[in-house]
Residue frames as qw, qx, qy, qz and C-alpha x, y, z in Angstrom:
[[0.898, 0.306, 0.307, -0.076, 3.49, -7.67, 20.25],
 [0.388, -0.562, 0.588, 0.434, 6.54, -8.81, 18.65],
 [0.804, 0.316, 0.503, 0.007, 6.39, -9.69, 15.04],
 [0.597, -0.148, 0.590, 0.524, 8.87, -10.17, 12.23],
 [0.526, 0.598, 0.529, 0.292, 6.93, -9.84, 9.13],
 [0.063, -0.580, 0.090, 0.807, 7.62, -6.08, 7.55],
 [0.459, 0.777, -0.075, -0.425, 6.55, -4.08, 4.20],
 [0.021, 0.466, -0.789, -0.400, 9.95, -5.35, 2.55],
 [0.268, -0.162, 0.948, 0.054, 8.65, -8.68, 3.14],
 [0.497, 0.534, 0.575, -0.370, 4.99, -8.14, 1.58],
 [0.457, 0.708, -0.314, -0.437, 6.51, -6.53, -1.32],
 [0.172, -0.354, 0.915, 0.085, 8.63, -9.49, -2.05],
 [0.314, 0.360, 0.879, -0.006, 5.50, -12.04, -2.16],
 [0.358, 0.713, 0.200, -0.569, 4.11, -9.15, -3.90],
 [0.024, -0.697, 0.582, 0.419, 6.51, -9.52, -6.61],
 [0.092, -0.157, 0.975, 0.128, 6.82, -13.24, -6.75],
 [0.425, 0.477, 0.734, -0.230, 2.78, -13.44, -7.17],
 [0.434, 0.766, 0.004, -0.474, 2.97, -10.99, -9.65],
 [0.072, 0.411, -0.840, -0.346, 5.53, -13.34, -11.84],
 [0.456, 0.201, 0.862, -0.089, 2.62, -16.26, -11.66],
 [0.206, 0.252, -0.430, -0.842, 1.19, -16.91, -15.00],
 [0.158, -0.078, -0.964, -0.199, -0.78, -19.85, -14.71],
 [0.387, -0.532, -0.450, -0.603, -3.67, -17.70, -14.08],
 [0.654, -0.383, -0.637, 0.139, -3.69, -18.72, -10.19],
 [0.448, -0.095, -0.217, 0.862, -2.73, -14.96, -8.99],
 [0.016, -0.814, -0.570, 0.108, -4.70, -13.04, -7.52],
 [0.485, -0.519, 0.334, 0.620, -1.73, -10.58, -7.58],
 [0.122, -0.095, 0.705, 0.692, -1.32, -10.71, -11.59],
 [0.100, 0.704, 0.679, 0.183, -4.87, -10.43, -11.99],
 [0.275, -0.784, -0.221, 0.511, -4.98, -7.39, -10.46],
 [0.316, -0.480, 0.390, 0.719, -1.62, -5.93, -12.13],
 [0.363, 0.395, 0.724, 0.433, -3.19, -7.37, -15.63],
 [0.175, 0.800, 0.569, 0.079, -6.05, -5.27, -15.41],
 [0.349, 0.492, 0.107, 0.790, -3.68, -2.02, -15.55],
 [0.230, -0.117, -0.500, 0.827, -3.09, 0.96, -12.85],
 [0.457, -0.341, 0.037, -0.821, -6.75, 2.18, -12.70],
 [0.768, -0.222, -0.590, -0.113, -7.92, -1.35, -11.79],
 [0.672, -0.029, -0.544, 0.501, -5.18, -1.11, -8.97],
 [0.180, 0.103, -0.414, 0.886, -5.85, 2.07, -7.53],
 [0.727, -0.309, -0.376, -0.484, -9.99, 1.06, -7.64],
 [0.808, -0.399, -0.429, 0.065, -9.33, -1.38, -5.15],
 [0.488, -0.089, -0.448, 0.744, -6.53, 0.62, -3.38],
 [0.166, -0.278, -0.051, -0.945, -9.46, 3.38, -2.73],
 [0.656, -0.328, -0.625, -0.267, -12.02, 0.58, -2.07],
 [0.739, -0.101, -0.545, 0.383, -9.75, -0.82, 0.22],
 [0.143, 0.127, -0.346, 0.918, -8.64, 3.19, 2.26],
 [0.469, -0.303, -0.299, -0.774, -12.71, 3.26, 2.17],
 [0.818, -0.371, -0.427, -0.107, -13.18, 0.40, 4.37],
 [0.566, -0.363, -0.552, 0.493, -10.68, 1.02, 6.57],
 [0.208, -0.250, 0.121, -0.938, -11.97, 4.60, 7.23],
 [0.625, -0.361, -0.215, -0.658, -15.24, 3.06, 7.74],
 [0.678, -0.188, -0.615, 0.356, -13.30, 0.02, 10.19],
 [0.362, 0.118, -0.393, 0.837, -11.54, 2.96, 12.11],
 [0.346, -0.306, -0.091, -0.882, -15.10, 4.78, 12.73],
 [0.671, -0.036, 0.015, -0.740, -17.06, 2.48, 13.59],
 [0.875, 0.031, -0.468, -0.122, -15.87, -1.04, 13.25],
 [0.550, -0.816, 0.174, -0.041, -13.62, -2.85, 15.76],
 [0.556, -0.648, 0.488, 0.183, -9.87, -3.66, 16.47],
 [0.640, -0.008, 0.765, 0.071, -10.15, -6.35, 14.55],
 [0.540, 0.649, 0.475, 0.248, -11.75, -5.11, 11.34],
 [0.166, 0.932, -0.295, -0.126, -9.37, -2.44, 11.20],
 [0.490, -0.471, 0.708, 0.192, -6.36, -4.19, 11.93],
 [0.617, 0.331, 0.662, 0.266, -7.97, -6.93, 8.68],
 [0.482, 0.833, 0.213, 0.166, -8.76, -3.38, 6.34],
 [0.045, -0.895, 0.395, 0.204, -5.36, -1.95, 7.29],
 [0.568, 0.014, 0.754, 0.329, -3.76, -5.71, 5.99],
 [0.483, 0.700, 0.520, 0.079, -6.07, -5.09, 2.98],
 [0.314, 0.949, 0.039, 0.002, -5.20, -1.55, 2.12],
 [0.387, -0.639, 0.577, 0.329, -1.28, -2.21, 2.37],
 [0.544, -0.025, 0.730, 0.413, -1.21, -5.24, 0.32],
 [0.526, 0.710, 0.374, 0.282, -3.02, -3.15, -2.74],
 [0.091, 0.947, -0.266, -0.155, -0.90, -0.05, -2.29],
 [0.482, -0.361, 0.697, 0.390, 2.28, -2.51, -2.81],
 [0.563, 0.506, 0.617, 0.215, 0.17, -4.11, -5.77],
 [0.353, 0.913, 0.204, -0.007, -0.83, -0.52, -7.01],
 [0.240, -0.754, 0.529, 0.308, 3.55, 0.35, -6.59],
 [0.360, -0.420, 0.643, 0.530, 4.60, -2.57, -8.44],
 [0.487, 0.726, 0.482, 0.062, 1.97, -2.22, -11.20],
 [0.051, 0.981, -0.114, -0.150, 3.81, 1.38, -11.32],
 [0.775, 0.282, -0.225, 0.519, 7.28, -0.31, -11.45],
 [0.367, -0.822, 0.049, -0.433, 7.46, 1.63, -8.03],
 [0.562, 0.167, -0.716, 0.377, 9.69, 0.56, -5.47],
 [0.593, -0.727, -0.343, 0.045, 9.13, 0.35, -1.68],
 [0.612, 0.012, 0.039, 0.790, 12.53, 1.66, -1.52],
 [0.133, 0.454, 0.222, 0.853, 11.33, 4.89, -3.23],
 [0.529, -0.797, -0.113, -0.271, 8.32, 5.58, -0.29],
 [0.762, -0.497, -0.200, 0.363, 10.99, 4.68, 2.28],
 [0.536, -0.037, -0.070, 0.840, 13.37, 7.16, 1.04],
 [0.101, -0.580, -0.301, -0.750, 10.61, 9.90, 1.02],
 [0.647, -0.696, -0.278, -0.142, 9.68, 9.10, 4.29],
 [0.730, -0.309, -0.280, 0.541, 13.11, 9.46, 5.10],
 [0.278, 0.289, 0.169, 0.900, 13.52, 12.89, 3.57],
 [0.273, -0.768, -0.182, -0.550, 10.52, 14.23, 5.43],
 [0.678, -0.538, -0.356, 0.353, 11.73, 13.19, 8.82],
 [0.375, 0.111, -0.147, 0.908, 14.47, 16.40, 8.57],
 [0.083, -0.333, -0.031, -0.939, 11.71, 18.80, 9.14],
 [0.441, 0.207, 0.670, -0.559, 8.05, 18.88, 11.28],
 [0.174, 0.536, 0.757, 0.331, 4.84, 17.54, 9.08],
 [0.194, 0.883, 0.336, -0.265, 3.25, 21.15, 9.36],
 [0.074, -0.707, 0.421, 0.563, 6.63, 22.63, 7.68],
 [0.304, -0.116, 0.869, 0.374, 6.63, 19.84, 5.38],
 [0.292, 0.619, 0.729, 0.008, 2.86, 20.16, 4.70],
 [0.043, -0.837, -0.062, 0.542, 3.56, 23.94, 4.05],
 [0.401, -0.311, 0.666, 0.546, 6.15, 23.04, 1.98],
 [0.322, 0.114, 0.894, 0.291, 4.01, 21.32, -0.44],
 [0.232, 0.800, 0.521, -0.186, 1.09, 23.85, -0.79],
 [0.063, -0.780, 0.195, 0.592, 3.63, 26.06, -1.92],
 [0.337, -0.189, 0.763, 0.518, 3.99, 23.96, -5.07]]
């Protein structure tokens, strides 16, 4: 399956909904309500899809993994987070394996 769309491009409309003042954002609601509000629903949201990936199908994962992306962007640019900033972490683990890397981190 071939398809175009990417993180960059969700953060973007992520952005531009989060500039809407005229109350019609569902986006700026969200952000309004301040970074517990945002990371409530970005838990909600990792909750359902666990419970898609168990037990639901294709399809309702595939919708609670859509779901739990677009609030982790929300719950970044509530932070004044870039996508930029996960992308360059992910790039920095790539030098090593994930069990060295996961070592790594227990050691902190």
């Amino acid at each position: 399956m071939s398809v175009s769309f990417t993180l960059a491009d969700l953060e973007a409309i992520v952005a531009a909904r989060a500039d809407v003042a005229d109350g019609s954002s569902y986006t700026r609601s969200l952000i309004d309500k301040g970074t517990p509000k945002c990371a409530q629903k970005l838990g909600e949201e990792a909750v359902e899809t666990v419970i898609a990936a168990v037990s639901g199908s294709d399809e309702a994962l595939i919708a609670e993994s859509a779901d739990l992306l677009y609030h982790l962007l929300v719950l970044l640019k509530a932070r004044a987070i870039p996508l930029g900033a996960v992308h360059a972490e992910l790039a920095r683990r790539t030098g090593q394996s994930g069990l060295a890397e996961k070592a790594a981190r227990q050691g902190k």
